[in-house]
C-alpha positions as a Markdown table, in Angstrom:
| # | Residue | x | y | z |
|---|---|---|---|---|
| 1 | Unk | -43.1 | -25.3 | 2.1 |
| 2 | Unk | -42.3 | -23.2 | 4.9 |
| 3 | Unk | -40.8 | -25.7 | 7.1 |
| 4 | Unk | -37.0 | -27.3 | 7.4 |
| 5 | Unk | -38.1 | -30.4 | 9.1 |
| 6 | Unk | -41.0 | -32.4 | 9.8 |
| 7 | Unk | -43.0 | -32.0 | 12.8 |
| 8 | Unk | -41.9 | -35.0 | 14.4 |
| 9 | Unk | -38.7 | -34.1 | 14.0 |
| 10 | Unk | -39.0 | -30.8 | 15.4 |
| 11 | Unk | -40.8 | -33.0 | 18.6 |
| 12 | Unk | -38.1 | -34.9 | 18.8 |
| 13 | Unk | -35.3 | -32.6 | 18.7 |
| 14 | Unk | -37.2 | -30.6 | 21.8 |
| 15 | Unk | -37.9 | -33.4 | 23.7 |
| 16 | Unk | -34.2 | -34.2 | 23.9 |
| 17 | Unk | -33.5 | -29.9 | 24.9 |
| 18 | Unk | -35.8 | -30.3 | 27.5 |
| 19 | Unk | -34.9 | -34.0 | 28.9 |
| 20 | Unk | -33.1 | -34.1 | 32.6 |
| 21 | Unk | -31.4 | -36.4 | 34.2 |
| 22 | Unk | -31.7 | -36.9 | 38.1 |
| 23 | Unk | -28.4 | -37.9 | 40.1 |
| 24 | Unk | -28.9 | -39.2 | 44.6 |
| 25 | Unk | -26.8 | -36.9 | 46.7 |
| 26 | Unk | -25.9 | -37.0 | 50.0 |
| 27 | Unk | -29.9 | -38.4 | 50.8 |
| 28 | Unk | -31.3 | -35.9 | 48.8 |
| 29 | Unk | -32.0 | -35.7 | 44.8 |
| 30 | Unk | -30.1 | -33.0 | 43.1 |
| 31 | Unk | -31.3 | -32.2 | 39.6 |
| 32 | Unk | -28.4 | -32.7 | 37.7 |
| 33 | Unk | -27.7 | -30.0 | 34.7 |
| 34 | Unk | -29.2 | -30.6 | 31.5 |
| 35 | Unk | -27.9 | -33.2 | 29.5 |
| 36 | Unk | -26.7 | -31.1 | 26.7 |
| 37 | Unk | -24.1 | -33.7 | 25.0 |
| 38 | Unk | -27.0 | -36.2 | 25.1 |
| 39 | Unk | -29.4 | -33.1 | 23.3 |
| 40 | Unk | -26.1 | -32.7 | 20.8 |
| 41 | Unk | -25.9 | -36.7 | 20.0 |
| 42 | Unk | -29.5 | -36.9 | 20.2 |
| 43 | Unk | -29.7 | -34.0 | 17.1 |
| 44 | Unk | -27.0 | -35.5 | 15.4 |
| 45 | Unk | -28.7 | -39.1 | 15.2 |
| 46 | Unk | -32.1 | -37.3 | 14.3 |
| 47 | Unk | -30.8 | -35.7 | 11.1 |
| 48 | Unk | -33.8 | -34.4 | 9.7 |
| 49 | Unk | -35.1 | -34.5 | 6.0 |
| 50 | Unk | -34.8 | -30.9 | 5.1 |
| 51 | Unk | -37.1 | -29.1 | 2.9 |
| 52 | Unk | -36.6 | -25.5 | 1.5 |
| 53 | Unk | -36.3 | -23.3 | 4.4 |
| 54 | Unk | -39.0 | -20.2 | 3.8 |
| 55 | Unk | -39.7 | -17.0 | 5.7 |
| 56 | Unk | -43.4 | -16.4 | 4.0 |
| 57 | Unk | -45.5 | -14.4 | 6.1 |
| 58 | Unk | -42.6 | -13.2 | 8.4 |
| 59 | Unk | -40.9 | -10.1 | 9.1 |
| 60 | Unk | -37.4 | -9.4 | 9.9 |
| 61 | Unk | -35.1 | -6.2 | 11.0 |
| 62 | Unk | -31.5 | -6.7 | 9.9 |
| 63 | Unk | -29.0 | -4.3 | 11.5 |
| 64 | Unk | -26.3 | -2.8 | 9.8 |
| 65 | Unk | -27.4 | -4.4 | 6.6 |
| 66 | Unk | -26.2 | -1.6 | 4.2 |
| 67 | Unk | -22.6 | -3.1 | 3.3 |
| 68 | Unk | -21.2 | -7.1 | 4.2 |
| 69 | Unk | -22.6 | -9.3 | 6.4 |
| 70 | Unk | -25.6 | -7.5 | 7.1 |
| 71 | Unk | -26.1 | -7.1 | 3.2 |
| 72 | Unk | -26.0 | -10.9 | 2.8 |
| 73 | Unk | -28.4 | -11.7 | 5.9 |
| 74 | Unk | -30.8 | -9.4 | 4.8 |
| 75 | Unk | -30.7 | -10.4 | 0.9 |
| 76 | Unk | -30.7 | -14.3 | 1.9 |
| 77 | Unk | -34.0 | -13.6 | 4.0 |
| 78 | Unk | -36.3 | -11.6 | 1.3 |
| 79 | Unk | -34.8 | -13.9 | -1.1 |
| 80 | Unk | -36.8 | -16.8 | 0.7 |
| 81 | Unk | -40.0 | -15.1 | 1.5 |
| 82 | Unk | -39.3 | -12.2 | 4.6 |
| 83 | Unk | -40.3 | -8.7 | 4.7 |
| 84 | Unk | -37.3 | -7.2 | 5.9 |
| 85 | Unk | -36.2 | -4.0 | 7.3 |
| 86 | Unk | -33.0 | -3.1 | 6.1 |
| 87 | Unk | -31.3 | -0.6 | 8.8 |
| 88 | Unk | -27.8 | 1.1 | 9.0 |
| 89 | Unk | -27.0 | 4.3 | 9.8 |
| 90 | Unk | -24.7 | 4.6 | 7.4 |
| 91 | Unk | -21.8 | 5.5 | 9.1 |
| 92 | Unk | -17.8 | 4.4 | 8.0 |
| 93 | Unk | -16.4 | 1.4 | 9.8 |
| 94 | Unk | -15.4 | 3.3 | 12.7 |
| 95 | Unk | -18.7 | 4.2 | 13.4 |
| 96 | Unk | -17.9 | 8.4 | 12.0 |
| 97 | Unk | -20.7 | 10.4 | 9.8 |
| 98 | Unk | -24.2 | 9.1 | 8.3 |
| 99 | Unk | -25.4 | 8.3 | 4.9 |
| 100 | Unk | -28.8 | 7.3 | 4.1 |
| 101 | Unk | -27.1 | 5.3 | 0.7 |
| 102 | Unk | -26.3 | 1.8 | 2.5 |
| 103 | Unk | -29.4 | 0.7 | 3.8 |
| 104 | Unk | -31.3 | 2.2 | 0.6 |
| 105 | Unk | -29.2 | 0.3 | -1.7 |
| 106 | Unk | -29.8 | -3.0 | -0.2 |
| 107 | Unk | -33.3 | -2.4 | 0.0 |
| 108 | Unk | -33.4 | -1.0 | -3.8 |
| 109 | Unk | -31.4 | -4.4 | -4.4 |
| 110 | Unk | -33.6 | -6.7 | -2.7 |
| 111 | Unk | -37.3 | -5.0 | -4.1 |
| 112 | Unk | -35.3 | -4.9 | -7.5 |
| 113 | Unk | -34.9 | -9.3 | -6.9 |
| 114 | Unk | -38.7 | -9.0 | -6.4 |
| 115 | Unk | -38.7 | -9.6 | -2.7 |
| 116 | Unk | -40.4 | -6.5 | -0.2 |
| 117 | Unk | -37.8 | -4.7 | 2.2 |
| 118 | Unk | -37.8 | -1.4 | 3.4 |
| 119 | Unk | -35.0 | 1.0 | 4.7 |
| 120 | Unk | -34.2 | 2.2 | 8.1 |
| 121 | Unk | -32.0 | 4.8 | 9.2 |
| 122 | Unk | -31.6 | 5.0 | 12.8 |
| 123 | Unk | -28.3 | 4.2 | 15.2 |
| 124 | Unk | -28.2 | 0.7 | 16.9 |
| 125 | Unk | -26.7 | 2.8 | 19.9 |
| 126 | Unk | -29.4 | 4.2 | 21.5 |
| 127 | Unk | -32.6 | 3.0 | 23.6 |
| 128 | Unk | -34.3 | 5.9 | 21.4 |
| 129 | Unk | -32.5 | 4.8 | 18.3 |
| 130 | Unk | -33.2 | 0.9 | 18.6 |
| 131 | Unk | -37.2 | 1.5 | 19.6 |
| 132 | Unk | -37.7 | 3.4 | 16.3 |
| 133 | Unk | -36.0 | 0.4 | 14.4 |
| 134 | Unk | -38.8 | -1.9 | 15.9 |
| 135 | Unk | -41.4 | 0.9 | 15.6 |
| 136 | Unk | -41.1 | 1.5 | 11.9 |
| 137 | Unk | -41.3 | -2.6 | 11.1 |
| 138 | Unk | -44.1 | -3.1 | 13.4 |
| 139 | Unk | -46.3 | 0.0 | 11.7 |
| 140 | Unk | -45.6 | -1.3 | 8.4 |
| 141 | Unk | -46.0 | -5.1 | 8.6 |
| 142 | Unk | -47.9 | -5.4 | 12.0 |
| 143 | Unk | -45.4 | -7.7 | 13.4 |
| 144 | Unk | -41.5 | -8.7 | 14.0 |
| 145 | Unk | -40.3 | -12.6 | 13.2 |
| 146 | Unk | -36.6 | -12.0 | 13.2 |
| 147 | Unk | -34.0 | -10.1 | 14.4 |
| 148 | Unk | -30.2 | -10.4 | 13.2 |
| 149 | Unk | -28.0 | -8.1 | 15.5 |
| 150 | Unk | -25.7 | -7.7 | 13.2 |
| 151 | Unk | -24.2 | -3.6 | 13.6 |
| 152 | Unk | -21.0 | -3.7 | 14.7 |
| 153 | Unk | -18.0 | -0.8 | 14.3 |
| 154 | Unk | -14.4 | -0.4 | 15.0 |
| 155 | Unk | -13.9 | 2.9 | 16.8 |
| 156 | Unk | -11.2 | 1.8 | 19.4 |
| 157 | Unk | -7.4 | 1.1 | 17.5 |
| 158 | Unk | -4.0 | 0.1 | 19.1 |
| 159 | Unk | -3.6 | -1.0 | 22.5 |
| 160 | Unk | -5.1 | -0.4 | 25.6 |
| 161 | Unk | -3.4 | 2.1 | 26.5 |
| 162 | Unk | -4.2 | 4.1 | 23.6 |
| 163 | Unk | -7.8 | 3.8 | 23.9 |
| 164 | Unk | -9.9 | 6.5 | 24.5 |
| 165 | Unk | -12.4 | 6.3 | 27.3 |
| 166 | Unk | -15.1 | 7.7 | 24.4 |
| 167 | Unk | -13.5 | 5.4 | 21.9 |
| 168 | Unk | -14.1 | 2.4 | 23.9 |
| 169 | Unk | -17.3 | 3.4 | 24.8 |
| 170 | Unk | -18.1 | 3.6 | 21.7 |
| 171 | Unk | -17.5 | 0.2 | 20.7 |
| 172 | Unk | -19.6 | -0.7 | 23.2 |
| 173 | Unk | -22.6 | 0.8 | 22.6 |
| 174 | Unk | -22.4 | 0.2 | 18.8 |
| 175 | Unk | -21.7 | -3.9 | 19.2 |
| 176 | Unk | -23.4 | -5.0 | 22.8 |
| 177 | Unk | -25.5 | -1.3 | 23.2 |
| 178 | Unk | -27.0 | -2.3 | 19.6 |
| 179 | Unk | -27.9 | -5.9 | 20.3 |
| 180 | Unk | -29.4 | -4.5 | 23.9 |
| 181 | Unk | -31.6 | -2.2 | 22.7 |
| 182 | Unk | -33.2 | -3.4 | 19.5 |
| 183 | Unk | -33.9 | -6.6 | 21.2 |
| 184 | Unk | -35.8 | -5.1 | 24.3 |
| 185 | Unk | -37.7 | -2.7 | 22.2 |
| 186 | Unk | -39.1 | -6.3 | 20.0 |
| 187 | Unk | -38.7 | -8.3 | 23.2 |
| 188 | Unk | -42.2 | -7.8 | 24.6 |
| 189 | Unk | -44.4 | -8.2 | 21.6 |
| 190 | Unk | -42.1 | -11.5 | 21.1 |
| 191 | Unk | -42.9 | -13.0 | 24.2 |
| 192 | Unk | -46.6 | -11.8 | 24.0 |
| 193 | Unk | -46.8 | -13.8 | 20.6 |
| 194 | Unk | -44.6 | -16.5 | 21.9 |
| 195 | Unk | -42.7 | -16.2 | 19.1 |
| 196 | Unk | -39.0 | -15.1 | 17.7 |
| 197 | Unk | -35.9 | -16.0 | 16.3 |
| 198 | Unk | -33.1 | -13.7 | 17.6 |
| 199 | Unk | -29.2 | -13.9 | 15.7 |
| 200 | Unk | -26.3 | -12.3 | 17.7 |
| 201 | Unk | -23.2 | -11.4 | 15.3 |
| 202 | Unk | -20.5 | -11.4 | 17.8 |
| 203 | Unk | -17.1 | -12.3 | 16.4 |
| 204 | Unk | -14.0 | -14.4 | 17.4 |
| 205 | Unk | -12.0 | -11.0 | 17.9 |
| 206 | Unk | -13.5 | -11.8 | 21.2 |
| 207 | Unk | -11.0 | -14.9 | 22.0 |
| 208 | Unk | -8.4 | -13.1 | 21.7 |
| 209 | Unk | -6.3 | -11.2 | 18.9 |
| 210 | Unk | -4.3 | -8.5 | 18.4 |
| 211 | Unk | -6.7 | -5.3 | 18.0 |
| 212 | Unk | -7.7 | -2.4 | 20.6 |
| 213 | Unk | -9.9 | -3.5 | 23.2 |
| 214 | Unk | -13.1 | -2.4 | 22.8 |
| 215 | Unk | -14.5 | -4.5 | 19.8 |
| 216 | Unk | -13.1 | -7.5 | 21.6 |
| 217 | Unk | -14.8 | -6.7 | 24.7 |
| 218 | Unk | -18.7 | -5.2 | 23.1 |
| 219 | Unk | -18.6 | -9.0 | 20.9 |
| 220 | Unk | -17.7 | -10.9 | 24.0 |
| 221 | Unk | -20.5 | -9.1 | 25.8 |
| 222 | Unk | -22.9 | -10.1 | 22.6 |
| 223 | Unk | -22.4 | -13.6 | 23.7 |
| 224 | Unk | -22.9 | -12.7 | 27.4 |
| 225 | Unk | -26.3 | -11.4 | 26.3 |
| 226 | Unk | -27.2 | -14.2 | 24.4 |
| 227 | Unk | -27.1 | -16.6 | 26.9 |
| 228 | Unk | -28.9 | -14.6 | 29.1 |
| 229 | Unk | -31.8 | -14.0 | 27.0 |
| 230 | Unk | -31.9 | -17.8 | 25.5 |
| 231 | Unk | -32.2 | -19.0 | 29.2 |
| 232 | Unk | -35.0 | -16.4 | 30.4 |
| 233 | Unk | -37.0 | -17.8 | 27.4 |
| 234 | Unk | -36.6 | -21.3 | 27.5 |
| 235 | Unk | -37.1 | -21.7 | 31.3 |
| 236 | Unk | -40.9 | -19.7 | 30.9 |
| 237 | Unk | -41.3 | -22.3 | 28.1 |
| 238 | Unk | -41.2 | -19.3 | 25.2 |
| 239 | Unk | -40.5 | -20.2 | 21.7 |
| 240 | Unk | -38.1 | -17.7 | 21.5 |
| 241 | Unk | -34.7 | -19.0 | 20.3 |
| 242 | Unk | -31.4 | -16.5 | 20.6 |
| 243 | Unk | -28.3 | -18.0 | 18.9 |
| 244 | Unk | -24.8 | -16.1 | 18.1 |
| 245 | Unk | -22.4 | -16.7 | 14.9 |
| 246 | Unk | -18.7 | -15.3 | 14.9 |
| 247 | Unk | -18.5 | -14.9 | 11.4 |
| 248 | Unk | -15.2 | -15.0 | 9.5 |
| 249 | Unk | -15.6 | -12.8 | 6.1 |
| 250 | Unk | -14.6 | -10.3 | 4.0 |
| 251 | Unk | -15.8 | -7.1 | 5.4 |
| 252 | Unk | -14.8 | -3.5 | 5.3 |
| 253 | Unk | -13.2 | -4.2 | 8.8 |
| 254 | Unk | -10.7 | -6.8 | 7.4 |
| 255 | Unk | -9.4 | -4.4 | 5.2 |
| 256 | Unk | -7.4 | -2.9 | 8.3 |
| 257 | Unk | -5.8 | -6.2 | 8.5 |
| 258 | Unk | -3.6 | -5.5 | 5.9 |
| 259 | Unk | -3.7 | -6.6 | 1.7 |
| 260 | Unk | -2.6 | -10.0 | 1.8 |
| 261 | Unk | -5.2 | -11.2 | 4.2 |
| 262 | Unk | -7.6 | -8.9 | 3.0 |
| 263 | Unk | -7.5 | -10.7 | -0.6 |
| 264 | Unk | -7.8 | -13.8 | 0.7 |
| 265 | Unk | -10.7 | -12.9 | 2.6 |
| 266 | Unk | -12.5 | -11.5 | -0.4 |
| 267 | Unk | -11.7 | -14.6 | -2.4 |
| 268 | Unk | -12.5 | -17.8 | 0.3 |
| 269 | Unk | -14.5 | -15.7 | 2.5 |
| 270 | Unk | -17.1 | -13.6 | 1.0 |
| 271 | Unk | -20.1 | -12.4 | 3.1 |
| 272 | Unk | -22.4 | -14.9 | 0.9 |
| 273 | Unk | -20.5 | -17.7 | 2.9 |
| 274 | Unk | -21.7 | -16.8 | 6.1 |
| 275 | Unk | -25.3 | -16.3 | 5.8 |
| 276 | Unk | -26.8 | -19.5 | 5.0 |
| 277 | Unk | -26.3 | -20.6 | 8.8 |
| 278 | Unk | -27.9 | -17.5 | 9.7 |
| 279 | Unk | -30.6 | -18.2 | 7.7 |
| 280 | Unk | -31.2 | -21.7 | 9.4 |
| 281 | Unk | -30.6 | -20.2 | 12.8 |
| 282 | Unk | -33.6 | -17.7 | 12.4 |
| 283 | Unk | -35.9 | -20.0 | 11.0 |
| 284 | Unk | -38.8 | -21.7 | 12.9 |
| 285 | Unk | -37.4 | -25.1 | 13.2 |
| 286 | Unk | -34.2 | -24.2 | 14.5 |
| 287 | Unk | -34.1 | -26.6 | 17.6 |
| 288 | Unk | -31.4 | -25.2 | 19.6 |
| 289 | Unk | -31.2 | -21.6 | 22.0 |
| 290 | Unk | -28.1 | -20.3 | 23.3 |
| 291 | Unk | -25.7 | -21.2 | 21.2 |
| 292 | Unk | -22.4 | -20.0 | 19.7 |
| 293 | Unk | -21.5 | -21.1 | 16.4 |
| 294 | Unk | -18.1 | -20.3 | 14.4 |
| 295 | Unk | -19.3 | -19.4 | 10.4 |
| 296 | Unk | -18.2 | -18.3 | 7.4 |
| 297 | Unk | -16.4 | -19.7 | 4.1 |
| 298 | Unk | -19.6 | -22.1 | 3.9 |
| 299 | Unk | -18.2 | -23.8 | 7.0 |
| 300 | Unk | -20.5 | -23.6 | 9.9 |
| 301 | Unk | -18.7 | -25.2 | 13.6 |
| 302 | Unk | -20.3 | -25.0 | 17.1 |
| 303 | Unk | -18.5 | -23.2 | 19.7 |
| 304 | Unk | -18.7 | -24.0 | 23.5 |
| 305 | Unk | -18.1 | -23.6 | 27.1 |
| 306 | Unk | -17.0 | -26.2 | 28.9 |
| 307 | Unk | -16.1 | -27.0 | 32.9 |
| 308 | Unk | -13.1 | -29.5 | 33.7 |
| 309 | Unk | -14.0 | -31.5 | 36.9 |
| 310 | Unk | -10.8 | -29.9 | 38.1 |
| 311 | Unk | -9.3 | -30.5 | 41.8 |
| 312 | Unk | -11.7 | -30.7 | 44.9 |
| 313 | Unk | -9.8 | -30.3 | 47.6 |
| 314 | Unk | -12.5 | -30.4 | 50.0 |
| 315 | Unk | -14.5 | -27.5 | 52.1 |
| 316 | Unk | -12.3 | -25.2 | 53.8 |
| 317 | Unk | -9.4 | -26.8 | 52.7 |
| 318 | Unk | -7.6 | -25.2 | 49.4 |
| 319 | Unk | -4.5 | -23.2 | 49.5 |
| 320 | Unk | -2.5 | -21.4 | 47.1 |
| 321 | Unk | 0.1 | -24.0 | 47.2 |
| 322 | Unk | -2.1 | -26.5 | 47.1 |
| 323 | Unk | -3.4 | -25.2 | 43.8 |
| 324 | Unk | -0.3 | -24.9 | 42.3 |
| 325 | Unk | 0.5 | -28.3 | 42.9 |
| 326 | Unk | -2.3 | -29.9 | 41.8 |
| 327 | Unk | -2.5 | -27.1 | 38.5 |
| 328 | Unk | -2.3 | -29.8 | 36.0 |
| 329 | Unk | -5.2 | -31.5 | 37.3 |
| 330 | Unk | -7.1 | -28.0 | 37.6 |
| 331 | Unk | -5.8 | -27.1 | 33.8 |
| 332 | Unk | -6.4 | -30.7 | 32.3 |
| 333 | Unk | -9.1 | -31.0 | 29.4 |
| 334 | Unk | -10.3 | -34.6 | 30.3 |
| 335 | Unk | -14.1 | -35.1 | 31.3 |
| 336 | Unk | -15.4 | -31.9 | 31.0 |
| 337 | Unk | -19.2 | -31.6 | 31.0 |
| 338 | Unk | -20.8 | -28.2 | 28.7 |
| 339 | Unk | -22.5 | -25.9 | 30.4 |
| 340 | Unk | -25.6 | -24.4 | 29.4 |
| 341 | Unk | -26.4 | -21.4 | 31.8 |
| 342 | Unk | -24.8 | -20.4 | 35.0 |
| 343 | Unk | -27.1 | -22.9 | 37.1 |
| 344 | Unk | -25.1 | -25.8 | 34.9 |
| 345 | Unk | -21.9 | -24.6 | 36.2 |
| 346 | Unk | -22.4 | -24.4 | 40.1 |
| 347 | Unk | -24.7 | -27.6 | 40.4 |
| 348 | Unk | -21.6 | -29.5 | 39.7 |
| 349 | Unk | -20.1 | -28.6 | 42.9 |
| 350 | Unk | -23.0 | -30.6 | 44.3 |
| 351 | Unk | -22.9 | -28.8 | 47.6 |
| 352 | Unk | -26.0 | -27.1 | 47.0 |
| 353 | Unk | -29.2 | -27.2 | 45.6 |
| 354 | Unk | -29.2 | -24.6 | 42.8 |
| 355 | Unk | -32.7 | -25.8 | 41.1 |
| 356 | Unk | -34.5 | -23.9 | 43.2 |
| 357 | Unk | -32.6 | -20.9 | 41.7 |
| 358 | Unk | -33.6 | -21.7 | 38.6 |
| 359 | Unk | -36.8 | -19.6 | 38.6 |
| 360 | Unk | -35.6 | -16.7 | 40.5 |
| 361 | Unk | -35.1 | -13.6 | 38.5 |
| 362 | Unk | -33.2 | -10.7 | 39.6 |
């Protein structure tokens, strides 16, 4: 079977995504935001009866699949039925020189298992770079399923002030530049199909950690684009689902974190661990868009934004002192409501109507 749950789950589980609520405002009706802790619970009661989740007939492109992460994505998907093209430049962890060996080795590894891949060679970091990615898969198998953004490098180190303009740029280009350009050269024959399953690897470095700045800043922007493109597809009514994972896992990258954590890493957190949530989040019945989730050490945890109802103090009316003395309100975690998309965030100021905005594109 090809299918993770049945189709009336998978009704179900999309009625609740695309179920509003309506709230009377000041005479007027205000569509309130969508009710995503309802679409959570409503999930979460719904547990579906899961079946082998299979990839037949579908084709993936996994970048920077020759060593880790990528490896495991890429292995876990021809494993259960994908044609998958296995791309990394082949470049060390800080993004230097190229070596065809990575990405032939996993794709050696994964025809040797008796699945069908093929290797690609091309940099993530370039509009020319990420259009030959999709290129090659779609003259081979005709078509593109899947995409796991999952190239990533480490060229920035130490502190701000240490970083290179080049450096950071860099980092940039490899992480968000990567995920940018592979996914608008497949994005049209997607939404032409009305079909896709997008992953995002961004990473937690993003929250805040000790490391240079630009590896931090190209994940966080991952996320950025991830919302972005789950909320152009789900308000044309696409079946085009784009989630994000911040994996936690032994990787050549954690080796710079020093021996101790590095065998620990290697032991509870091997690359294996974090690709079976991948694997569910690409898969056709996957029934949420838009989301962050926290992975790795076969632990899987959704990650969120959230808005406090904070202090009003009415049009017109706030100071800075007024602020700081009502900070603990403003700071306090009580009653927040998750937001989905940016039109979530400003329809709780109810002050105007933001659903006509919904549609606009600019």
């Amino acid at each position: 079977m090809d299918q993770c749950c049945s189709a009336a789950d998978r009704f179900d589980i999309t009625s609740a995504f695309l179920t509003k609520s309506s709230v009377q405002w000041a005479g007027g009706w205000l569509q309130e935001a969508r009710t995503a802790r309802f679409a959570a619970d409503h999930i979460i009661q719904r547990s579906a009866k899961l079946s082998e989740c299979r990839f037949d007939g579908q084709v993936a492109i996994v970048t920077g699949a020759g060593n880790g992460l990528g490896r495991a994505y890429a292995r876990l998907l021809a494993a259960r039925g994908a044609r998958v093209l296995v791309n990394d430049l082949g470049g060390d962890m800080h993004g230097a020189g190229a070596s065809r060996g990575p990405a032939a080795r996993t794709a050696q590894e994964i025809v040797a298992a008796g699945g069908i891949a093929e290797a690609n060679f091309d940099s993530v970091a370039t509009g020319p770079g990420g259009k030959s990615i999709v290129e090659q898969a779609m003259d081979t198998w005709g078509q593109v399923d899947v995409v796991i953004n999952n190239a990533g490098a480490v060229v920035a180190r130490g502190p701000i002030d240490e970083n290179t303009d080049d450096d950071f740029r860099t980092d940039l280009m490899v992480a968000a530049g990567g995920t940018f350009f592979v996914t608008k050269a497949v994005w049209r024959h997607m939404w032409d199909r009305n079909y896709g399953r997008i992953v995002n690897v961004s990473s937690s470095a993003f929250l805040g950690m000790n490391s240079s700045a630009g590896y931090p800043a190209a994940k966080g922007a991952t996320w950025g684009l991830t919302r972005n493109l789950s909320y152009r597809a789900t308000s044309q009514d696409k079946d085009i689902k784009v989630n994000c994972v911040m994996p936690t896992a032994a990787a050549r990258m954690t080796k710079l974190m020093g021996d101790g954590i590095s065998e620990g890493m290697e032991r509870y957190y091997p690359p294996e661990s974090a690709a079976a949530p991948v694997g569910y989040l690409a898969h056709r019945d996957v029934p949420v868009s838009g989301e962050m989730f926290a992975t790795g050490g076969d632990i899987m945890r959704r990650v969120f934004v959230a808005v406090t109802p904070g202090y009003d103090a009415g049009e017109g009316r706030l100071t800075p002192e007024l602020v700081g003395e009502n900070f603990g309100t403003v700071f306090g975690e009580a009653n927040y409501t998750l937001v989905t998309n940016a039109y979530d965030k400003v329809a709780l100021d109810r002050r105007v109507d933001w659903e006509a905005g919904r549609g606009s594109v600019f």
